[in-house]
LOMI-931195 format. One line per field, with one value per residue: residue number from 1; residue in one letter; x, y, z of N, C-alpha, C in turn. Coordinates in nm, 2 decimals, padded with zeros to 4 digits, always signed. Atoms other than C-alpha are relative to their C-alpha. Layout:
# LOMI-931195
pos	[NUM,...]
code	[A,...]
nxx	[X,...]
nyy	[Y,...]
nzz	[Z,...]
caxx	[X,...]
cayy	[Y,...]
cazz	[Z,...]
cxx	[X,...]
cyy	[Y,...]
czz	[Z,...]
This chain:
# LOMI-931195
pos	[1,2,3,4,5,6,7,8,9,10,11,12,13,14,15,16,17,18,19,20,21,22,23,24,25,26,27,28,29,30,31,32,33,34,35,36,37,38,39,40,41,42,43,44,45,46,47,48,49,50,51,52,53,54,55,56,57,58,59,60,61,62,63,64,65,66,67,68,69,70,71,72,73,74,75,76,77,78,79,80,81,82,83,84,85,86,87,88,89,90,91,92,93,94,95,96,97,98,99,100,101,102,103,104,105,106,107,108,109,110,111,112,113,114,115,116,117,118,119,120,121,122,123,124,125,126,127,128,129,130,131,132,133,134,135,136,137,138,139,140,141,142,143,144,145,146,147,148,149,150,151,152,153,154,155,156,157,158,159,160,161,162,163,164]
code	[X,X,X,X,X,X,X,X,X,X,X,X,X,X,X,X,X,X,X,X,X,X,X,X,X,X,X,X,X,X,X,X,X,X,X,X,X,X,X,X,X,X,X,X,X,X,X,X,X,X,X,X,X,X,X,X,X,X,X,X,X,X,X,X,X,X,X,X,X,X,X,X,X,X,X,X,X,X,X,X,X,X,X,X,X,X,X,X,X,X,X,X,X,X,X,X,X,X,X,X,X,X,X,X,X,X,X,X,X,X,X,X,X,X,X,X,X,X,X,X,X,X,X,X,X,X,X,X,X,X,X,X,X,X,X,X,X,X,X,X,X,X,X,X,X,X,X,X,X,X,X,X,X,X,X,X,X,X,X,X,X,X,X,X]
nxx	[+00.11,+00.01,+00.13,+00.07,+00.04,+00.06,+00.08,+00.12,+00.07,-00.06,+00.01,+00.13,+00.10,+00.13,+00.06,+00.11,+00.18,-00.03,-00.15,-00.06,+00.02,-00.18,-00.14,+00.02,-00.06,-00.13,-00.08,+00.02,-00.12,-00.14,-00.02,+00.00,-00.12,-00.11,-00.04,-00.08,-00.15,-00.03,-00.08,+00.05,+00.07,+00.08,+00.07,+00.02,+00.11,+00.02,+00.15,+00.03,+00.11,+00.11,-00.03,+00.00,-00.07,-00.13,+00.00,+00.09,-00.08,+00.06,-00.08,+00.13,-00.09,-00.16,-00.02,+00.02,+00.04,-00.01,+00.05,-00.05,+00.12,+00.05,-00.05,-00.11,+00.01,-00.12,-00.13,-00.07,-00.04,-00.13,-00.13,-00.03,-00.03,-00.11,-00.01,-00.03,-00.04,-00.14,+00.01,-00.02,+00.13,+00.01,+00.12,+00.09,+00.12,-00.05,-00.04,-00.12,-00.01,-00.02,-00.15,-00.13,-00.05,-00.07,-00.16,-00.10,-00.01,-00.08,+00.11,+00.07,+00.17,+00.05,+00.14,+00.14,-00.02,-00.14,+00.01,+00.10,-00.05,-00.06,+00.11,+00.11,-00.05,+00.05,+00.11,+00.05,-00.07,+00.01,+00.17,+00.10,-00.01,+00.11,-00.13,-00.03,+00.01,-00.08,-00.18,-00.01,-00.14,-00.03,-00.16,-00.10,-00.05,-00.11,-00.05,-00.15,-00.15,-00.01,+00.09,-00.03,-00.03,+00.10,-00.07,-00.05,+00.11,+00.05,-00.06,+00.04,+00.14,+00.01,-00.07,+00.15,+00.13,-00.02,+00.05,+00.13]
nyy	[+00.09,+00.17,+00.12,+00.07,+00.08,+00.04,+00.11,-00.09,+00.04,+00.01,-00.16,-00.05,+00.12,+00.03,-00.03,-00.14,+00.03,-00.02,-00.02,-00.10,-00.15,-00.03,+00.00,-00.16,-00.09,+00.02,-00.06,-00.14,-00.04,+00.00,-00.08,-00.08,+00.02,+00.00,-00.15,-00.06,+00.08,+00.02,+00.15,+00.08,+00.09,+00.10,+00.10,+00.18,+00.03,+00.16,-00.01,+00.18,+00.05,-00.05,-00.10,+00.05,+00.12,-00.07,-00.11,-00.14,-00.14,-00.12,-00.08,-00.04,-00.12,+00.05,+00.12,+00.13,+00.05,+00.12,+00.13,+00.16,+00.06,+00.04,+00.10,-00.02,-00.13,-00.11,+00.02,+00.04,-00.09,-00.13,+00.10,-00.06,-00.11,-00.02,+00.08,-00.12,-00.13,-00.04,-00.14,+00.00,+00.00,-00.01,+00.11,-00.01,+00.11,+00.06,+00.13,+00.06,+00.05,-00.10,-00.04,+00.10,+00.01,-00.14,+00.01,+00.06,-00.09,-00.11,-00.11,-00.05,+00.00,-00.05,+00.09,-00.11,-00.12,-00.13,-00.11,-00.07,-00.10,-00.10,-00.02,-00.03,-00.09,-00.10,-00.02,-00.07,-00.14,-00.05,-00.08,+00.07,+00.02,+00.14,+00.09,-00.05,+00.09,+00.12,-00.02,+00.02,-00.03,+00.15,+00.05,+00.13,+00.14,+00.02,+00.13,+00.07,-00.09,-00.17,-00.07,-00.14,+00.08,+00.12,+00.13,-00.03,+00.02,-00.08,-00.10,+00.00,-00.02,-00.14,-00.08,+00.04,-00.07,-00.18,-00.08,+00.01]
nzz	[+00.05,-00.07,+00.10,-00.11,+00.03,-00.12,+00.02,+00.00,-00.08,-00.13,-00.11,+00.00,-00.09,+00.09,-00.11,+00.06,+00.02,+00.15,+00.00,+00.13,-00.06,-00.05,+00.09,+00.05,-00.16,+00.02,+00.14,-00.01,-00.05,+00.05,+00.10,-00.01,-00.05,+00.13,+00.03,-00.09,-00.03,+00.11,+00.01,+00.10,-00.10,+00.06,-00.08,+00.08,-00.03,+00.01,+00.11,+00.00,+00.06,+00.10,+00.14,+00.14,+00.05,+00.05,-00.11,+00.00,+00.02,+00.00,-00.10,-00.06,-00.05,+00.00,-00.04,+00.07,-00.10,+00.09,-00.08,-00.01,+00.09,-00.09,-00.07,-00.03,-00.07,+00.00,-00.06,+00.10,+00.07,-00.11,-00.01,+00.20,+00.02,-00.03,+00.11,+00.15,-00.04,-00.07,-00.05,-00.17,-00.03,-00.14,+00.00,-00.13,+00.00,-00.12,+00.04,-00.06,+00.09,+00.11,-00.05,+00.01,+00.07,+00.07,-00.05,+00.09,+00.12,-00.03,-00.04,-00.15,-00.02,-00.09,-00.04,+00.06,-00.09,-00.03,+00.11,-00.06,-00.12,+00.10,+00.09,-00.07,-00.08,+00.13,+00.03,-00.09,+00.01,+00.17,+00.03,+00.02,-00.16,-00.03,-00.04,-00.15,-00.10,+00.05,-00.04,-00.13,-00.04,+00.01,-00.10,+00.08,-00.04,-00.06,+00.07,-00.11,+00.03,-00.04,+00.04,+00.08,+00.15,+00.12,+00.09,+00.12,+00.08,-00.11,+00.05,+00.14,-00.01,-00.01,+00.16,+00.07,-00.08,+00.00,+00.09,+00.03]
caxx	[+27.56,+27.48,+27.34,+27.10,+26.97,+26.66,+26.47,+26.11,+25.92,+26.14,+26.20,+25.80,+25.68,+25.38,+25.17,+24.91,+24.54,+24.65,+24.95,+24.96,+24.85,+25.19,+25.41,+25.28,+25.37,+25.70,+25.79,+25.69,+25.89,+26.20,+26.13,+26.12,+26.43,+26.65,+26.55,+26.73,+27.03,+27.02,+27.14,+27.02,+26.77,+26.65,+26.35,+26.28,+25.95,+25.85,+25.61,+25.64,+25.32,+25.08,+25.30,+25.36,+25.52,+25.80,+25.99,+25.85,+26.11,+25.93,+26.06,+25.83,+25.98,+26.30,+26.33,+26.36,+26.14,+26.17,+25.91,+26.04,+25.84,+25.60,+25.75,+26.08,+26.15,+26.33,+26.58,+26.71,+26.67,+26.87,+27.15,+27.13,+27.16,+27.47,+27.58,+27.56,+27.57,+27.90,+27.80,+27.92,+27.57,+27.47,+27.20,+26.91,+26.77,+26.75,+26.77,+27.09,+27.10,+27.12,+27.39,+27.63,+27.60,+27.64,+27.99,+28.12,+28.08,+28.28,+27.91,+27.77,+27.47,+27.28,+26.95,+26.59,+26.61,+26.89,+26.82,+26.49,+26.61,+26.79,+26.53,+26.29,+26.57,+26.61,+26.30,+26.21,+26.53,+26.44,+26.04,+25.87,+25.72,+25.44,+25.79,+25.83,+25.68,+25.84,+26.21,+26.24,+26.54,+26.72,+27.01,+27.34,+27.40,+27.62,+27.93,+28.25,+28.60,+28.71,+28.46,+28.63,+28.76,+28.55,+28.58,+28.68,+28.31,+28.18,+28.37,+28.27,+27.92,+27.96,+28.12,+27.80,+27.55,+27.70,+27.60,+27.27]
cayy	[+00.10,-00.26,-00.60,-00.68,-01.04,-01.11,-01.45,-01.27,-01.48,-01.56,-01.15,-01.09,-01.45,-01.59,-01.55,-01.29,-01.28,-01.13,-01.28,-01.07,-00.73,-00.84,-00.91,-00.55,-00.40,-00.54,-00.45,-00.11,-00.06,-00.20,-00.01,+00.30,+00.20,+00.15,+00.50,+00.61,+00.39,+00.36,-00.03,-00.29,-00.49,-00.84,-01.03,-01.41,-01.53,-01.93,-01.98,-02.42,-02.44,-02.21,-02.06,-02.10,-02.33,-02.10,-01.88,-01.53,-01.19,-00.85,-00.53,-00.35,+00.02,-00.08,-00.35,-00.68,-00.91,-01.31,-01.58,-01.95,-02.16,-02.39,-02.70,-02.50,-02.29,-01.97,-02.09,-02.28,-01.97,-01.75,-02.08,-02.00,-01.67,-01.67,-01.93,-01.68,-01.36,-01.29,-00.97,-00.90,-01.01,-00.94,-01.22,-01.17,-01.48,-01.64,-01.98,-02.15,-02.33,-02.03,-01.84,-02.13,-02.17,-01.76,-01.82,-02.06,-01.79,-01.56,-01.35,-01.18,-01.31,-01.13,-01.26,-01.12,-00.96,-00.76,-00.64,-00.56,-00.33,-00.17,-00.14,+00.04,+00.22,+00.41,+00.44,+00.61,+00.86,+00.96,+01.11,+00.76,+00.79,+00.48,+00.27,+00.42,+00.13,-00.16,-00.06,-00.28,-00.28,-00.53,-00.66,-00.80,-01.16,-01.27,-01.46,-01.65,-01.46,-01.10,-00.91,-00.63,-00.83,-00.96,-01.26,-01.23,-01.32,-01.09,-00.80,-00.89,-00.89,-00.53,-00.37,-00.51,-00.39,-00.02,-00.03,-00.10]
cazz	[-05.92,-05.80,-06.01,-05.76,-05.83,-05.61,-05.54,-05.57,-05.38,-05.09,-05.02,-05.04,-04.88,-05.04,-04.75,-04.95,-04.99,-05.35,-05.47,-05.78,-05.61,-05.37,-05.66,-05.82,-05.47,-05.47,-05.82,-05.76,-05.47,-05.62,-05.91,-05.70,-05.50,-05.83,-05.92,-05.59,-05.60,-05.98,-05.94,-06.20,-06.07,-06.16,-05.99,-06.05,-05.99,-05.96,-06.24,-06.15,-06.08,-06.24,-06.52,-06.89,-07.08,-07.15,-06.92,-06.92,-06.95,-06.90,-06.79,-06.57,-06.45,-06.52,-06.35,-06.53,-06.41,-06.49,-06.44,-06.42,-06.69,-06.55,-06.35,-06.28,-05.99,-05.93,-05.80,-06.09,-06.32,-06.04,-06.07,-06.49,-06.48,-06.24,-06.48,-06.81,-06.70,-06.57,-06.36,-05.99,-05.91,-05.52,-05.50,-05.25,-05.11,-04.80,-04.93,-04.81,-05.17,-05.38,-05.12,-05.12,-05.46,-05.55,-05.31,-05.54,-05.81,-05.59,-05.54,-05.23,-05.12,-04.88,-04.70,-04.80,-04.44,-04.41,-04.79,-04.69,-04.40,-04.65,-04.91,-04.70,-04.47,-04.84,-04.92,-04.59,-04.62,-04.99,-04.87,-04.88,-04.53,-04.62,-04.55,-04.21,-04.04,-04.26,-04.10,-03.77,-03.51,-03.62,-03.32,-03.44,-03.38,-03.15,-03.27,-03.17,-03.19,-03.19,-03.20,-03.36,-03.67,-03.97,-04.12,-04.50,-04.63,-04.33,-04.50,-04.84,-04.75,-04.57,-04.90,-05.07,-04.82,-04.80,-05.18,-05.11]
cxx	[+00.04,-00.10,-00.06,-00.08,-00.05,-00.12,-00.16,-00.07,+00.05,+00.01,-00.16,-00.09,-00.14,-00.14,-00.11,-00.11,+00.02,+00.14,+00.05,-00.01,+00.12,+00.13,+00.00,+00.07,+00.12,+00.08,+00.03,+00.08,+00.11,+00.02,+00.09,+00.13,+00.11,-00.01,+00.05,+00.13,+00.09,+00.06,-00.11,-00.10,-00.04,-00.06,-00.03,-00.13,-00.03,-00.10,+00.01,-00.14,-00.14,+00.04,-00.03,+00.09,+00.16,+00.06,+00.01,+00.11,-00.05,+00.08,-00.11,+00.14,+00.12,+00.09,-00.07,-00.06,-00.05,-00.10,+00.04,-00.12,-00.07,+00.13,+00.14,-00.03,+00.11,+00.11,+00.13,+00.03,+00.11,+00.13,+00.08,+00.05,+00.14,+00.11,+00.09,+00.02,+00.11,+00.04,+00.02,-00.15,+00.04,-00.14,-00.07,-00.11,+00.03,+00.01,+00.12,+00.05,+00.09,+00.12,+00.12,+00.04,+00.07,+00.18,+00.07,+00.04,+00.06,-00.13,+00.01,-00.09,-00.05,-00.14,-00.08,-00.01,+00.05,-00.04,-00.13,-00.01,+00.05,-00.07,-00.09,+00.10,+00.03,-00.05,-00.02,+00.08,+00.00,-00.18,-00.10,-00.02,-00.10,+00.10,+00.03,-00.01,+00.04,+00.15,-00.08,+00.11,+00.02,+00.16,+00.10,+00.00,+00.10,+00.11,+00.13,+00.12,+00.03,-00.09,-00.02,+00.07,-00.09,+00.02,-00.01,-00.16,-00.05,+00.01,-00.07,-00.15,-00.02,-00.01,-00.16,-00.12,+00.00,-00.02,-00.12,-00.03]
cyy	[-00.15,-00.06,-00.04,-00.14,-00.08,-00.14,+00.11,-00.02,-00.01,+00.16,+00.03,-00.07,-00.03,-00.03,+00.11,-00.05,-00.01,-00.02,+00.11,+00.11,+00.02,-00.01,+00.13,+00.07,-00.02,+00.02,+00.17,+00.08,-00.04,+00.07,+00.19,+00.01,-00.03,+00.13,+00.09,-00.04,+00.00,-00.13,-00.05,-00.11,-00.13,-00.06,-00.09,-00.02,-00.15,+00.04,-00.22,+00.00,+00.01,+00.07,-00.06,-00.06,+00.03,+00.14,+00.15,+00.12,+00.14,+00.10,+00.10,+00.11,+00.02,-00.13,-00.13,-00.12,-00.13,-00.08,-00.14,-00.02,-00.13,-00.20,+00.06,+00.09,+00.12,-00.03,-00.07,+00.11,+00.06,-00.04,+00.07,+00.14,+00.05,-00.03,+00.10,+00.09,+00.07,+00.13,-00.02,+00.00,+00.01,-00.06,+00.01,-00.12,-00.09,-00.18,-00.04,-00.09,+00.10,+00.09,-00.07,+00.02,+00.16,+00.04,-00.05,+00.10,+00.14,+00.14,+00.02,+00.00,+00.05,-00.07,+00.10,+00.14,+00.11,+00.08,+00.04,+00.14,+00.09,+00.10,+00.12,+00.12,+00.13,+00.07,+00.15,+00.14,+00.06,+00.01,-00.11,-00.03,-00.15,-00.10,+00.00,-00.16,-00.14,-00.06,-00.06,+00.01,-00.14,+00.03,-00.08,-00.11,+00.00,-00.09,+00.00,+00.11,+00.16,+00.10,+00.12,-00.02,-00.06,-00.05,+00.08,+00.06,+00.15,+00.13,+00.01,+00.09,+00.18,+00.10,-00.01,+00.07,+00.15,+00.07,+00.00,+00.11]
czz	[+00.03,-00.14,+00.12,-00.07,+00.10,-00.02,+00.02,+00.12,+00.15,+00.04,+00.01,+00.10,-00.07,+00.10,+00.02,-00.02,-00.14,-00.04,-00.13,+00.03,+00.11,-00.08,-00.07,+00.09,+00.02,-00.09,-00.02,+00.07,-00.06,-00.12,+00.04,+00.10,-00.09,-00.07,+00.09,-00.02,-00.13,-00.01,-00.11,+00.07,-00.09,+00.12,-00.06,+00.09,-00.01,-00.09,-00.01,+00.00,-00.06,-00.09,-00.13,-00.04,-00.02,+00.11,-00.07,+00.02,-00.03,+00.08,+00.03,+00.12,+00.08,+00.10,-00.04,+00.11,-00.06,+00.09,+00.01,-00.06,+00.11,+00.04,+00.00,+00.09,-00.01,+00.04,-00.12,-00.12,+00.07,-00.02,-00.18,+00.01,+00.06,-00.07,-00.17,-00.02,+00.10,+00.07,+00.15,+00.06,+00.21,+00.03,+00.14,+00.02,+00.15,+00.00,-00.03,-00.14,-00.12,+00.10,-00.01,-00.14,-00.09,+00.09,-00.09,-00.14,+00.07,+00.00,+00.14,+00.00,+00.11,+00.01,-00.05,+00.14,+00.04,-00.16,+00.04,+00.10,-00.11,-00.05,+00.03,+00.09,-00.17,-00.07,+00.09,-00.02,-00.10,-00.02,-00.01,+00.17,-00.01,+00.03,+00.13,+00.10,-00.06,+00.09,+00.19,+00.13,+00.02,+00.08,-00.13,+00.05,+00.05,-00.03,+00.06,-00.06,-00.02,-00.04,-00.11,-00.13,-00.08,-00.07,-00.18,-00.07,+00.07,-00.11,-00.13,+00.01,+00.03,-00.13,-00.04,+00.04,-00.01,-00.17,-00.02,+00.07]
């Protein structure tokens, strides 16, 4: 079992006709991918600029699911929560702000991408074929130095990924 602690919006993109019928759609699947994996899931949601005054804590099929009160974003909850909750979190966000700072707390942060591949490669192997065409072929990147050694973080991150 994994604490997965995902930026909402950045893995989903806000790029929807319905943003609430894509945030349903994304809760649903992670719902349905924490009853494969059994990991802990938390999603953060921006609620800056049309939430409530107060940040919002619901758990919706088992996965806890936080809105940021209004004029805060997720990203500041995601900072709090690494903050107070002292759990080998495995933070999903492709914002360069929130990975740096889940390094300094000795986390693994993975991008929305690569968890996504995951997510979905899961899905697909555990009877959800409507996933099928989510899963893309994702190339490795090319990088400097031996190819066949991985840097420290590199490693970390692997560990991390092979529990997703």
């Amino acid at each position: 079992m994994a604490y997965l602690l995902i930026d909402g919006y950045n893995l989903m993109g806000i790029a929807h006709r319905d943003l609430e019928k894509a945030r349903n759609e994304l809760i649903s699947t992670l719902s349905e991918y924490s009853k494969i994996k059994g990991h802990d899931i938390t999603v953060v949601f921006d609620g800056w600029k049309d939430g409530k005054a107060e940040e919002t804590v619901t758990w919706i099929g088992g996965i806890r699911v936080i809105y940021s009160r209004l004029a805060e974003k997720a990203d500041s909850v995601i900072m709090r929560i690494i903050l107070r909750e002292r759990k080998p979190w495995i933070v999903i966000s492709s914002d360069r702000e929130i990975a740096e700072f889940a390094l300094r707390y000795n986390l693994i942060p993975i991008t929305s991408d690569e968890f996504e591949e995951r997510l979905y490669r899961a899905l697909e192997l555990n009877g959800y074929t409507e996933y099928e065409e989510e899963i893309e072929d994702h190339r490795p990147q090319r990088r400097k130095g031996n190819p066949r050694r991985l840097s420290k973080r590199d490693k970390r991150k692997l560990q991390a990924l092979r529990k997703l």
